[in-house]
C-alpha positions in Angstrom: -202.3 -12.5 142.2 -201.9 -8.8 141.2 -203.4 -6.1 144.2 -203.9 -3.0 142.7 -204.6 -0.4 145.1 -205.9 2.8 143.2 -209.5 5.3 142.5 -211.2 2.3 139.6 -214.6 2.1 138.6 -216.0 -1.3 138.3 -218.4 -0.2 135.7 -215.9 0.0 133.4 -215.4 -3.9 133.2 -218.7 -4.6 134.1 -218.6 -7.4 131.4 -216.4 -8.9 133.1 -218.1 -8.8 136.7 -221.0 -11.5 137.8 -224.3 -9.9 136.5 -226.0 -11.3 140.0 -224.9 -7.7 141.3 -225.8 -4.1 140.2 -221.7 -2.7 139.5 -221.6 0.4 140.6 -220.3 3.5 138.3 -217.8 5.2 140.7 -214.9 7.2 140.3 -214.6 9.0 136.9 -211.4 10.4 136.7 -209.9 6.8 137.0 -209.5 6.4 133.1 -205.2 5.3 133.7 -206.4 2.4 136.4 -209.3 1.2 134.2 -207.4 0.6 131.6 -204.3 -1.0 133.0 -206.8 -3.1 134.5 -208.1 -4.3 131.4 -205.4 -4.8 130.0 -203.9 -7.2 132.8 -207.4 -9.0 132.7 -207.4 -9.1 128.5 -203.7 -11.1 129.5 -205.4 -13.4 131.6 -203.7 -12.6 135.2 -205.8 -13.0 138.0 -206.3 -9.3 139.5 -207.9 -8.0 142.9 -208.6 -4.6 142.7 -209.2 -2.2 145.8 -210.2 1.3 145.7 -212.5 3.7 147.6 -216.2 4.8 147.3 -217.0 8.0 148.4 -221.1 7.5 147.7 -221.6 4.8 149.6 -221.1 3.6 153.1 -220.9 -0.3 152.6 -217.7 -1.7 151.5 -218.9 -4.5 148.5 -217.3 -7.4 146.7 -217.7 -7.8 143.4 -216.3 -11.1 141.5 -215.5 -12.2 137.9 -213.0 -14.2 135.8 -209.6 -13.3 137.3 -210.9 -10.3 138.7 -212.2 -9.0 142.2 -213.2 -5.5 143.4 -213.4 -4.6 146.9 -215.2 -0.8 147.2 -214.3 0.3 150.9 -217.8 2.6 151.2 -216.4 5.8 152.9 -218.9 8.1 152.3 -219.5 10.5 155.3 -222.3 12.7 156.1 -220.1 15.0 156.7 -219.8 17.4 153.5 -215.9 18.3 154.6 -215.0 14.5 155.1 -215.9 13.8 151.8 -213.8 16.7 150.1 -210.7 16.5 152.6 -210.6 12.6 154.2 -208.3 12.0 157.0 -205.5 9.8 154.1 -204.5 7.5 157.7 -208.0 6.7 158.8 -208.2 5.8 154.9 -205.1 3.9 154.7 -206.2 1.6 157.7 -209.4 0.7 155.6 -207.6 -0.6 152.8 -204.8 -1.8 154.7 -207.6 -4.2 156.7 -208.9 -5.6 153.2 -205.1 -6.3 151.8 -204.7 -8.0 155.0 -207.5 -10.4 154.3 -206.0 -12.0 151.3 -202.5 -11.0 151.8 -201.2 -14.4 151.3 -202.4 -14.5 147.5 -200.6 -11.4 146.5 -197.5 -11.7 144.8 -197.8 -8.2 144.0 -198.9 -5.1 145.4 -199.5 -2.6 143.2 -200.6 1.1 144.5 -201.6 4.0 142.5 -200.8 7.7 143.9 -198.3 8.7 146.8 -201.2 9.0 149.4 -203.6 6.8 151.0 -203.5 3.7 148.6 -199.4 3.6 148.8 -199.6 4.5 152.5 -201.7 1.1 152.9 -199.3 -0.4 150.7 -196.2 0.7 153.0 -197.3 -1.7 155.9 -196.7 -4.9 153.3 -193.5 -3.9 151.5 -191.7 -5.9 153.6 -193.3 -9.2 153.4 -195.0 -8.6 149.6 -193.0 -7.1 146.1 -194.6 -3.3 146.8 -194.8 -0.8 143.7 -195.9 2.3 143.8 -196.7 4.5 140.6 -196.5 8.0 140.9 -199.2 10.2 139.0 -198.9 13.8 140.2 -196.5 15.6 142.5 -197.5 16.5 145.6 -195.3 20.0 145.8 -196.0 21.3 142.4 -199.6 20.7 143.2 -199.4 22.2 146.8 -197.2 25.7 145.5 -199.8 26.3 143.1 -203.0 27.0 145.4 -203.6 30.3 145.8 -204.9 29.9 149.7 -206.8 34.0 149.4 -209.0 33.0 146.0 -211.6 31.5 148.0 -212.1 29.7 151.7 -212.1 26.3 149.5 -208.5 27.3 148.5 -208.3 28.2 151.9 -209.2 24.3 153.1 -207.3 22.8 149.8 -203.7 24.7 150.9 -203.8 22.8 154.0 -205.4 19.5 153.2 -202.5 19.5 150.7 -199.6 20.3 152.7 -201.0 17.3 154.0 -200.7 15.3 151.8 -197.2 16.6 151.0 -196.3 15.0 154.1 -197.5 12.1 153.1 -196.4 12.3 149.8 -192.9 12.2 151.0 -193.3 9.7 154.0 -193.8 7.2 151.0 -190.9 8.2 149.0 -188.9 7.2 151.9 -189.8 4.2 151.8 -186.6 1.6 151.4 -188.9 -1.4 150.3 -191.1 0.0 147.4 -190.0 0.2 143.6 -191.6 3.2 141.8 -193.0 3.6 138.2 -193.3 7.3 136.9 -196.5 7.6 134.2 -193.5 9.9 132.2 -190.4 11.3 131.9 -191.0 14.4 133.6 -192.1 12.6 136.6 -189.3 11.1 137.0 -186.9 13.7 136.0 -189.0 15.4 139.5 -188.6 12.5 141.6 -184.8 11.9 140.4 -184.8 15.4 141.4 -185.8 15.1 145.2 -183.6 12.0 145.4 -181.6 10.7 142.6 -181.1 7.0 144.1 -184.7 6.5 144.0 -185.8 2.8 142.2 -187.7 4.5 139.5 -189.0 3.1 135.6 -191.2 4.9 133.5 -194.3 3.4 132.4 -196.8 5.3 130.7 -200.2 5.3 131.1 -202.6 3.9 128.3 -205.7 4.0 126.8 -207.9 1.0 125.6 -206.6 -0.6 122.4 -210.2 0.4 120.7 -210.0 4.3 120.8 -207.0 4.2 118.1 -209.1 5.1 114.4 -207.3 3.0 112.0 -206.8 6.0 109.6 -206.9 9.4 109.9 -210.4 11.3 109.8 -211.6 14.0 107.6 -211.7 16.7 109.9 -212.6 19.6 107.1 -216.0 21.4 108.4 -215.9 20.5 111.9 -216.3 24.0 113.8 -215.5 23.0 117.6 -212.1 23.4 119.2 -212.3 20.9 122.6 -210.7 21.4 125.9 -211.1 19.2 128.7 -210.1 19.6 132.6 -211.2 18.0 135.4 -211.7 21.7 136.9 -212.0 24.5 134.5 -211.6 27.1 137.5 -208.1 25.5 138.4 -205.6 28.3 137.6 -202.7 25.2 136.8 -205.2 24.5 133.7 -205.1 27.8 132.4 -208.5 28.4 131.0 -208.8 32.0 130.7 -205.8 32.1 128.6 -206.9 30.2 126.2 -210.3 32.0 125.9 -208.3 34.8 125.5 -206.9 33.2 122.6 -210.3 31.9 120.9 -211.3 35.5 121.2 -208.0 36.3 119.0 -208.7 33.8 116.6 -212.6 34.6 116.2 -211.4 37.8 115.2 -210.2 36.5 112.0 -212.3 33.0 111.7 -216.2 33.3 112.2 -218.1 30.3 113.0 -216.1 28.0 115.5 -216.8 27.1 118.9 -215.0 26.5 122.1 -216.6 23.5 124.0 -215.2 23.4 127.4 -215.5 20.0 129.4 -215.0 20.2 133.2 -216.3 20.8 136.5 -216.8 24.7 136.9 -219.0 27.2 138.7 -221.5 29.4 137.3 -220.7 32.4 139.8 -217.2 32.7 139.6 -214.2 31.4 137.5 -214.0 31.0 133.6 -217.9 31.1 133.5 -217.9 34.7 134.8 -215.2 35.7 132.6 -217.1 34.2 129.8 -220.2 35.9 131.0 -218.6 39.1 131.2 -217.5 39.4 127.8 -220.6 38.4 125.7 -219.0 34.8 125.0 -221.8 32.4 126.5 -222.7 31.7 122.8 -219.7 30.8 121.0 -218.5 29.3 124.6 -219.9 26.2 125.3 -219.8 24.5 128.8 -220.3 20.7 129.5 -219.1 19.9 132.4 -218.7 16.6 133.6 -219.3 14.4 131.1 -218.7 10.6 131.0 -216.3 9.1 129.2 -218.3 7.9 125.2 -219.7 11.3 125.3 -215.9 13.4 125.6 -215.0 10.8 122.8 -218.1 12.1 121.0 -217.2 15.7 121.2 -213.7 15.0 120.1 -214.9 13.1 117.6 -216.7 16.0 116.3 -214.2 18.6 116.8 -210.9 20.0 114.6 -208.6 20.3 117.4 -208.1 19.2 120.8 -206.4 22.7 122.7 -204.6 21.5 126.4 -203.4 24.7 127.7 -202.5 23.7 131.0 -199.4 25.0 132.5 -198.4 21.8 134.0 -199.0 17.8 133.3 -197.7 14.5 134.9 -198.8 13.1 131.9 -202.6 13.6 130.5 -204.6 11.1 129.4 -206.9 13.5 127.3 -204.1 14.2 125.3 -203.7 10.2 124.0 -207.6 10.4 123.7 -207.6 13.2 121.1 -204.3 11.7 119.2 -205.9 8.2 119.0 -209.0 9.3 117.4 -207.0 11.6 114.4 -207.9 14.9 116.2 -204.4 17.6 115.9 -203.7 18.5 119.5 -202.1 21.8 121.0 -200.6 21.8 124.1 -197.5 23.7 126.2 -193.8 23.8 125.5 -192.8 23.5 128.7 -196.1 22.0 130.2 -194.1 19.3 132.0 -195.2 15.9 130.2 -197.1 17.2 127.2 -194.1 17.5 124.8 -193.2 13.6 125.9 -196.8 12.9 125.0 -197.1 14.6 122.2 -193.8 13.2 121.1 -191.7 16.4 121.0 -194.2 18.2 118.4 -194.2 15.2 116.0 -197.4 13.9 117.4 -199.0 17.5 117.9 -198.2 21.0 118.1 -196.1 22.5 121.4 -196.7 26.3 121.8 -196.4 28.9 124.5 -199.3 28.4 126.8 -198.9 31.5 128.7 -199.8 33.9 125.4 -202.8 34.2 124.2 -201.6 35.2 121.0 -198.9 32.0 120.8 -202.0 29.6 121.2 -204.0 31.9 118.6 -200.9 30.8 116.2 -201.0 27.2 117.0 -204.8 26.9 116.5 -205.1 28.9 113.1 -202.2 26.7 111.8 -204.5 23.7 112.5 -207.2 25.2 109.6 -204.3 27.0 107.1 -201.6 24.6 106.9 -203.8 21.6 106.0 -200.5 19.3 105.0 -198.5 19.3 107.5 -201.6 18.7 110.0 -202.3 15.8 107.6 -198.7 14.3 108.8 -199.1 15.4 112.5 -202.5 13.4 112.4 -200.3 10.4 110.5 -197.6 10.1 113.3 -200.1 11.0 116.2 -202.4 7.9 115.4 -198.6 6.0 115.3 -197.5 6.9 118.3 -199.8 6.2 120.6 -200.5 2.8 118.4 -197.1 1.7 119.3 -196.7 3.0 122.5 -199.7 4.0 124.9 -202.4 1.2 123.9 -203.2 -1.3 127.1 -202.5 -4.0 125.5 -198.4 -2.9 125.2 -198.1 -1.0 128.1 -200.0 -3.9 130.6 -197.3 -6.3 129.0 -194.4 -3.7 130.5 -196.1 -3.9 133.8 -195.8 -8.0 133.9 -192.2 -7.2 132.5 -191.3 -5.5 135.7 -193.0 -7.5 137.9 -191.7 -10.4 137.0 -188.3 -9.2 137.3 -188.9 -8.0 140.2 -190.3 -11.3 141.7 -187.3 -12.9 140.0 -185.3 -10.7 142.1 
């Protein structure tokens, strides 16, 4: 049996779950574990999936077909809990639940350097332990800026904590590690080169990838998509910076925004403040078939953020034929986007660079037409669940064979 330990939404295979029980529709941003999960269920392994739910206070079991989902309810009525839980009060929740069925794993699998792999530490002598690492805990923790606000304030601290953490599981002698790209494991090679580390990417289900390129002529949006459009490591403001630049010259577009922002400060203001609310469009959070919609109906996908692990958004918008801009030196965005063979790499940090990128989207129609060709082949061949849940069996097995 396959434990995987990560943030997972049952909804998201709720056709695979026993209808007796409402599934509940739980953590969003887990798009990478969803679809590894799928994909290991669509091979017919049996799985047991753990994760956290931070709306409820009842931990639930929920059974299908060679899958089971434990949510541990950890929902405090506490606002501050919820935002910054204490990661070893966490850990010893999902610890308790591996420890119930600890003699059917053959592997452990945990997702993230914090609480998950923390639980998964206390195993990893008796069970094969992996951990994949998604972000990097220092990067992450240098770029808070602890005066912009009192929640940067509580963020610098909660994550030097979690640095701590971070690298208490790195130390770790018994656990093999899978980076979701290059760059993450160039960092971790980086903190300490004799580190067990494979990359595997992430993925995205088999059914997003168009099977030919779409006529994009006409479409007027240009998309962008952050979990938090007031982070500063997303790089926002830039970017409307640059749509400003490129309205100057094309009339008619607009710059949808997708994210998590506030109305009273961040890019909204600086929207605000410069007459842009009507050509500027804000979302929010939206659920996954609706972002596919807006892509769907945009002409390019623009990822402006300084810094990526890897970015699922980014496979999103090259599966569905959309051309998608995104840093130079963004960490894994020119892996993802295949060195600017798969999408066009620019200089995030000017306005006027991104301005460039986006008008050659519109003016240079042919060789978008080939970037849209090799975008749809490359994440085809490469970043699909169905491939990429076959190189997690791969390692497992050799590790177990070990």
């Amino acid at each position: 049996m396959i434990c995987i330990l990560a943030p997972f939404n049952p909804y998201s295979i709720k056709d695979s779950l026993s209808k007796s029980q409402e599934i509940p529709n739980i953590n969003p941003s887990a798009t990478s574990i969803n679809n590894l999960v799928q994909g290991l269920i669509a091979l017919e392994h049996v799985v047991y999936v753990i994760t956290l739910d931070f709306s409820s206070s009842q931990t639930r079991l929920f059974n299908g077909k060679n899958i089971t989902v434990v949510t541990i309810g950890c929902h405090s009525k506490f606002f501050l809990k919820n935002l910054f839980p204490n990661i070893e009060n966490i850990a010893s929740l999902i610890a308790t639940e591996i420890g119930k069925v600890k003699d059917k794993i053959s592997i452990l699998h945990a997702h993230w350097c914090y609480e998950y792999a923390l639980a998964a530490m206390k195993y990893s002598s008796d069970i094969v332990t992996v951990v994949t690492v998604r972000d990097f805990a220092p990067v992450i923790y240098g770029s808070i800026n602890p005066f912009a606000s009192l929640y940067s304030l509580f963020a610098k601290f909660y994550w030097y904590y979690k640095m701590k953490v971070f690298y208490k599981v790195l130390s770790s002698k018994n656990i093999f590690f899978i980076s979701n790209s290059e760059y993450t494991e160039r960092k971790l090679k980086e903190y300490n080169f004799k580190l067990n580390v494979r990359t595997i990417p992430n993925s995205i289900e088999d059914s997003l990838l168009v099977p030919r390129i779409p006529n994009t002529a006409g479409r007027k949006n240009i998309v962008s998509i952050a979990a938090s459009l007031d982070d500063n490591r997303k790089n926002i403001k830039t970017l409307i910076d640059a749509f400003i630049l490129f309205s100057k010259k094309h009339s008619g577009y607009k710059l949808v925004l997708i994210g998590n922002y506030h109305t009273n400060s961040g890019v909204y203001e600086y929207c605000k403040k410069r007459g842009l609310l009507g050509d500027v469009i804000f979302k929010g959070r939206l659920n996954r078939s609706d972002i596919i919609e807006i892509i769907d109906n945009s002409i390019m996908m623009v990822h402006p953020a300084f810094e990526e692990t890897f970015g699922n958004i980014l496979l999103e918008s090259m599966a569905r034929g959309v051309i998608t801009i995104g840093g130079r030196c963004a960490g894994a965005v020119p892996y993802v986007l295949e060195k600017g063979n798969s999408g066009i790499l620019c200089d995030i940090s000017s306005a006027l660079q991104i301005c460039n990128a986006m008008e050659s989207v519109i003016c240079e129609v042919g060789c978008i037409t080939i970037l849209q060709n090799n975008a749809i082949r490359w994440v085809g061949c490469n970043f699909i669940n169905s491939a990429v849940a076959k190189q997690h069996i791969l390692l497992y097995t050799n590790l177990l064979n070990k």
